[in-house]
C-alpha positions in Angstrom: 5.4 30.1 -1.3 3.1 27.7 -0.2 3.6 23.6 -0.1 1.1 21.4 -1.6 1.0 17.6 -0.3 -0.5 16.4 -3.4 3.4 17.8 -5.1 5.7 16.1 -2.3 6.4 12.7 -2.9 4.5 9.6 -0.7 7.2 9.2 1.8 7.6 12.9 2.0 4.2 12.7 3.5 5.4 10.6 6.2 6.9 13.5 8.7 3.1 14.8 9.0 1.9 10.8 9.7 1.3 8.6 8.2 -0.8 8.2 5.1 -3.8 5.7 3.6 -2.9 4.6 0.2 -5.8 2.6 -0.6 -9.0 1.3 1.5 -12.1 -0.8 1.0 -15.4 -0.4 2.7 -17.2 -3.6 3.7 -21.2 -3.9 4.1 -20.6 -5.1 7.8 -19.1 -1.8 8.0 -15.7 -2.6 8.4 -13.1 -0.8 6.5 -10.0 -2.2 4.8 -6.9 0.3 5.1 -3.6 0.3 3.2 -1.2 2.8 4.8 2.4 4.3 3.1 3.9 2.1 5.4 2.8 -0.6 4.6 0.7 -1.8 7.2 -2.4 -2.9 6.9 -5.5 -4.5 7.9 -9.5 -4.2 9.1 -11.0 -1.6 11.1 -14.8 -1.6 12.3 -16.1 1.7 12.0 -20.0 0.4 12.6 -20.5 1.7 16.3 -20.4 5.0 14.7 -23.5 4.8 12.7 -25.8 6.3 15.5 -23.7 9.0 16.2 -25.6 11.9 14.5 -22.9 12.6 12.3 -22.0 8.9 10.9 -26.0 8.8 10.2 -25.9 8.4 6.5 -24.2 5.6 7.1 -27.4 3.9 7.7 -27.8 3.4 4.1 -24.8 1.3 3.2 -24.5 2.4 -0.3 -23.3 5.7 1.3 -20.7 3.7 3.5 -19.4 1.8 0.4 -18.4 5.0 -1.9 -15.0 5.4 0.6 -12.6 6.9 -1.3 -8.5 8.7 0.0 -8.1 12.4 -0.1 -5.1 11.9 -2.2 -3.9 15.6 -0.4 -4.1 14.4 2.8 -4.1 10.5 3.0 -7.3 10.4 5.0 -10.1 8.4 4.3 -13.3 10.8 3.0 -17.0 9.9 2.0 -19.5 12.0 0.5 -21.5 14.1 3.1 -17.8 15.4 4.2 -17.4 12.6 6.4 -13.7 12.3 6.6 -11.0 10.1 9.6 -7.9 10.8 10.5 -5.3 8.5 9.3 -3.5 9.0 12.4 -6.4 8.0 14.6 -7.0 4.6 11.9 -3.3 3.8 12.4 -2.8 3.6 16.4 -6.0 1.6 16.1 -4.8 -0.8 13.7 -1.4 -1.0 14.9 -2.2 -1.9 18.4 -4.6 -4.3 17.4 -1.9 -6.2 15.3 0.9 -5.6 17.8 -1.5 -7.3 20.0 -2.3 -10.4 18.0 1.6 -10.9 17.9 2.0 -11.2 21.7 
């Protein structure tokens, strides 16, 4: 028998990382992140626009309709563009741990 994410509860998720509850794309390209954890904060995602595949970005309507892969906690836009909410975290988290020191 198989085991679905979207069935386990949120901090159930946790032992396979950690998870984005909610997030919010900016015009500047910057992208408000919410994670199970708690933490949260900005990333900016805009130097990825000229890689080939970020280009739809260019249009920033297509940047704005962010929405969570409530499966997998990852962030996901049309075109299949999806991050790993691992990857997201360790950059936000290092970033915060160093504005504390």
């Amino acid at each position: 028998m198989g085991l679905s994410l979207e069935r386990m509860p949120r901090r159930s998720r946790r032992q396979y990382g950690p998870a984005i509850e909610s997030c919010k794309a900016e015009a500047d390209y910057s992208l408000w992140l919410l994670f199970d954890d708690g933490l949260e904060g900005y990333v900016y995602l805009g130097s990825l626009v000229d890689i080939v595949d970020f280009s739809i970005w260019r249009d920033v309507e297509r940047f704005l309709d962010v929405s969570v892969d409530p499966q997998t906690g990852a962030v996901r836009w049309q075109g299949g563009i999806r991050l790993d909410p691992g990857a997201l975290y360790k950059d936000l988290a290092s970033r915060v741990r160093a504005a504390l020191h």
